[in-house]
BADRENTI-77089 format. One record per residue (C-alpha): x negated, y, z negated; residue number from 1; residue in three letters. Coordinates in steps of 0.25 Angstrom, whole numbers, plus 2048, in hexadecimal, padded with zeros to 3 digits. Layout:
N
   X   Y   Z num residuo
   X   Y   Z NUM     Ala
...
end
This chain:
226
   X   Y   Z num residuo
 800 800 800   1     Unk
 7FA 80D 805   2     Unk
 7FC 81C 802   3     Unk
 808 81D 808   4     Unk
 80F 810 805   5     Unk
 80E 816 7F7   6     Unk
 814 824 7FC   7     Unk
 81F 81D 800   8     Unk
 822 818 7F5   9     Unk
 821 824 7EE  10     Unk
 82B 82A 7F6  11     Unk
 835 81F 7F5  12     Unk
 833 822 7E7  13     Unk
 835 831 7E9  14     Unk
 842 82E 7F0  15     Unk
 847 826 7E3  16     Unk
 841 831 7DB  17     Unk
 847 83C 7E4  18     Unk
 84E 83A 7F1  19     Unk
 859 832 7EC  20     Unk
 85C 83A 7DF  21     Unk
 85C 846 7E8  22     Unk
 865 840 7F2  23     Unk
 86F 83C 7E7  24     Unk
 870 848 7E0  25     Unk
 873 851 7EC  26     Unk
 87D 847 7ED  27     Unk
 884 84A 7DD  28     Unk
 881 85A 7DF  29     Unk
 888 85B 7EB  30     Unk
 893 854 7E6  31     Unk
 893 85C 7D8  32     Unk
 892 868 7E0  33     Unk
 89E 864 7E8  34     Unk
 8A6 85F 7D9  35     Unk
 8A2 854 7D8  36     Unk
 89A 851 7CB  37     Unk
 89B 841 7CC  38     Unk
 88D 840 7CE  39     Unk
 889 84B 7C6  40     Unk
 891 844 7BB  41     Unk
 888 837 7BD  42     Unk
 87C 83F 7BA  43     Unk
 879 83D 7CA  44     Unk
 878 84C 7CD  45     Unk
 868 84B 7C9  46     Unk
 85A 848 7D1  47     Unk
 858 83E 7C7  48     Unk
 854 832 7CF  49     Unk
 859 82A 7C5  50     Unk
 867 82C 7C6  51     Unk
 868 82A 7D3  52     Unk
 860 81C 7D8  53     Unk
 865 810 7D9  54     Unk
 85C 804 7D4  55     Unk
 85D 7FD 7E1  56     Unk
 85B 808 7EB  57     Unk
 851 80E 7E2  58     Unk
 849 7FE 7E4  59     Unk
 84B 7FE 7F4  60     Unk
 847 80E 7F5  61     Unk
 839 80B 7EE  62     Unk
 836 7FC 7F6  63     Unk
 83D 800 803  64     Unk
 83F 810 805  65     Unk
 84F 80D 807  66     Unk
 858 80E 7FA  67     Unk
 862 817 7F4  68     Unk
 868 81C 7E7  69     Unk
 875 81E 7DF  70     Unk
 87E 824 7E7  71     Unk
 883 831 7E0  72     Unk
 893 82F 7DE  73     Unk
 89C 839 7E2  74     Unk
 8AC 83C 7E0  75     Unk
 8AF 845 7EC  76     Unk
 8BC 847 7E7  77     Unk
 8B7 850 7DC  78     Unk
 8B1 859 7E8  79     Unk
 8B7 864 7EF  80     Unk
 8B7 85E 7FC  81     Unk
 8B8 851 7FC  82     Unk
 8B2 84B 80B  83     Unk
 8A8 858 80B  84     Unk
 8A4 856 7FD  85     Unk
 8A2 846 801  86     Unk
 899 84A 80C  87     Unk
 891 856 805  88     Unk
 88F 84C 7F9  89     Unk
 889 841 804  90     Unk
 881 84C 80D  91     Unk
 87A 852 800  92     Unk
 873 844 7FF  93     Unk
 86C 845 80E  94     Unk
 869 854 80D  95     Unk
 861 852 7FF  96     Unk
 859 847 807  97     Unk
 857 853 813  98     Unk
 853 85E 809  99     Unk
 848 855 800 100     Unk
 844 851 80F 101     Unk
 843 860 812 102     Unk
 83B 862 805 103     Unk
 831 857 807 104     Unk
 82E 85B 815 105     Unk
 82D 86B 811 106     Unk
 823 866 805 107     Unk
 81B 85D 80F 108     Unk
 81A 86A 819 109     Unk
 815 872 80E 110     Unk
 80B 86A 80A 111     Unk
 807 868 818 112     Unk
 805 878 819 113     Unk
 7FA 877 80F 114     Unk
 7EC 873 810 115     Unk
 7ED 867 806 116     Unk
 7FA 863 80D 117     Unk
 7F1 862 81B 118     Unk
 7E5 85B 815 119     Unk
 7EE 850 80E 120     Unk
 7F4 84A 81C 121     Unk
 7E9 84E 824 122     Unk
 7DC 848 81C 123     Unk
 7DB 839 81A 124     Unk
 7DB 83A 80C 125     Unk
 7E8 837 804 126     Unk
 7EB 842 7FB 127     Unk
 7F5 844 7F0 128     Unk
 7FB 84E 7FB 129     Unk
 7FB 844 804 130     Unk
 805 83C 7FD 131     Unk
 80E 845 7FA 132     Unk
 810 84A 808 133     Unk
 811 83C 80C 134     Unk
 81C 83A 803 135     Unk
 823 848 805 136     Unk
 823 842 815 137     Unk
 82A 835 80F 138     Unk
 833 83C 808 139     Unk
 838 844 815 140     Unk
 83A 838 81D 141     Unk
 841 832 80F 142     Unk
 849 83D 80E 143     Unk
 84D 83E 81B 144     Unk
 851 82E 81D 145     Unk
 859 82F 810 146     Unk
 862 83B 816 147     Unk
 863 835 824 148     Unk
 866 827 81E 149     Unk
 870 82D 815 150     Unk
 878 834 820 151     Unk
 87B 827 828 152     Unk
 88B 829 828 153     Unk
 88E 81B 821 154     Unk
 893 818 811 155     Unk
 88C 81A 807 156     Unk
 881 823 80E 157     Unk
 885 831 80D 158     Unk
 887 834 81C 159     Unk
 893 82C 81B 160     Unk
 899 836 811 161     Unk
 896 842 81A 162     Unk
 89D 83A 825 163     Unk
 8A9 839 81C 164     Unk
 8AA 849 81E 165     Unk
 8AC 847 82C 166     Unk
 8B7 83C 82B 167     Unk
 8C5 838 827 168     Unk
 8C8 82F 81B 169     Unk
 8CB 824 826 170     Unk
 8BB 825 828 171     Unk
 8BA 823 81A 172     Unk
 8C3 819 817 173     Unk
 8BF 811 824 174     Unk
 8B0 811 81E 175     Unk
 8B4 80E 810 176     Unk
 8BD 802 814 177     Unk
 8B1 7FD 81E 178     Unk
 8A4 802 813 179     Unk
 8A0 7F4 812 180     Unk
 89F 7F2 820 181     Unk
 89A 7FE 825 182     Unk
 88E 7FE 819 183     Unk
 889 7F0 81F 184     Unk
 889 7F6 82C 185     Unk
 881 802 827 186     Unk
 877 7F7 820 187     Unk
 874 7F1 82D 188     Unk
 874 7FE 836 189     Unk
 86A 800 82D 190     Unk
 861 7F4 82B 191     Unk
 861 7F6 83A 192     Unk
 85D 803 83D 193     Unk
 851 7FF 833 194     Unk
 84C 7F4 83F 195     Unk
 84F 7FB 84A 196     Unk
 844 803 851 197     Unk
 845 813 84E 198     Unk
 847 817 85B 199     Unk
 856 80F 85A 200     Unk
 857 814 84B 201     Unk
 861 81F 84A 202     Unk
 85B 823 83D 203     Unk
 84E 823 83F 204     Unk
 852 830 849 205     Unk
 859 835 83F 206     Unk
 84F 837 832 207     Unk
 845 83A 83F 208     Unk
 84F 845 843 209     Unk
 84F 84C 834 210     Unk
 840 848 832 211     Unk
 83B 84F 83E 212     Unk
 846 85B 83A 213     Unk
 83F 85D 82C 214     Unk
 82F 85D 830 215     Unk
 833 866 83D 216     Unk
 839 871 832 217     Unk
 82D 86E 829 218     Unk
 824 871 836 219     Unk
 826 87F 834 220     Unk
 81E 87F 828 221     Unk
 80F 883 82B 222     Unk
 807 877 829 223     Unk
 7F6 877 826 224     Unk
 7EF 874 832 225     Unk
 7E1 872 82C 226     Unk
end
């Protein structure tokens, strides 16, 4: 196991630590700004990683980069709106994952405007700075995955729920009385689109498309050339 094997690891862990309680919590604030204090009532409304993962998500996270945590209950009926606050509560999840991915890349390009920042990518000497704009670039691509994964429009993931928004009720109750069926389609959709080449991977484009958008919005920040 090399330098970055060990990275990788560490950013998995950084994504327990981090990603996932921040994902989760824009979740319950949405929702509490909306009315509904469900989740804040279940002590969910925090960045305190512990409230939020799941044992078994927490296990595949650290051994196989894919996982997930608790999801943050919700009782739209308490909110104002009921399909708008449903949809805002699901999309806050995503555009969490977008803004850390934002802050990560905005750290990275700023350390890459300084001379230490040039010297630590540049040299063939692993540095402290190294590492740590190694792992603000796994966290990006993290970040990003995590938001684009999130968005695919089939329950439980919240893209399902901002779909909702855009429906009637028969959508709803057609997905409901089908969930079982429809969530083994999802598990094998995805199972394949992990084999299949990139070129053929709908997905692949995608975290590709917003990747490229963030480091192209970063280039306008000065870099050190030597």
């Amino acid at each position: 196991m090399d330098i970055y094997d060990l990275l990788q690891i560490l950013a998995r862990a950084v994504t327990l630590m981090l990603v996932l309680p921040l994902h989760e919590a824009a979740h319950a604030w949405v929702a509490y700004k909306l009315g509904d204090d469900t989740a804040a009532r279940q002590g969910r409304l925090t960045l305190n990683p512990f409230a939020h993962l799941d044992i078994l998500g927490s296990i595949l996270i650290l051994f196989t980069g894919f996982g997930w945590a608790k999801p943050v209950p919700i009782n739209p009926i308490r909110m104002k709106k009921y399909r708008a606050g449903i949809a805002l509560t699901a999309l806050a999840g995503p555009v969490s994952n977008i803004v850390a991915a934002l802050g990560a890349a905005l750290v990275y390009s700023i350390l890459m405007a300084t001379e230490l920042g040039y010297d630590a990518i540049y040299t063939a000497t692993i540095t402290p700075v190294t590492c740590v704009l190694v792992l603000l670039q796994y966290l990006v691509s993290v970040n990003v995955g995590l938001a684009i994964f999130n968005m695919i429009p089939v329950p439980p993931l919240d893209g399902f729920n901002v779909l909702r928004y855009f429906t009637k009720e028969s959508f709803d109750r057609w997905f409901f009385v089908h969930q079982r069926e429809v969530s083994i389609c999802f598990l094998i959709v995805i199972l394949l689109l992990n084999r299949v080449p990139a070129q053929f991977n709908p997905m692949y484009y995608a975290n590709r498309f917003v990747t490229d958008g963030i480091w192209k919005l970063m280039s306008l920040i000065p870099q050190y050339n030597g």
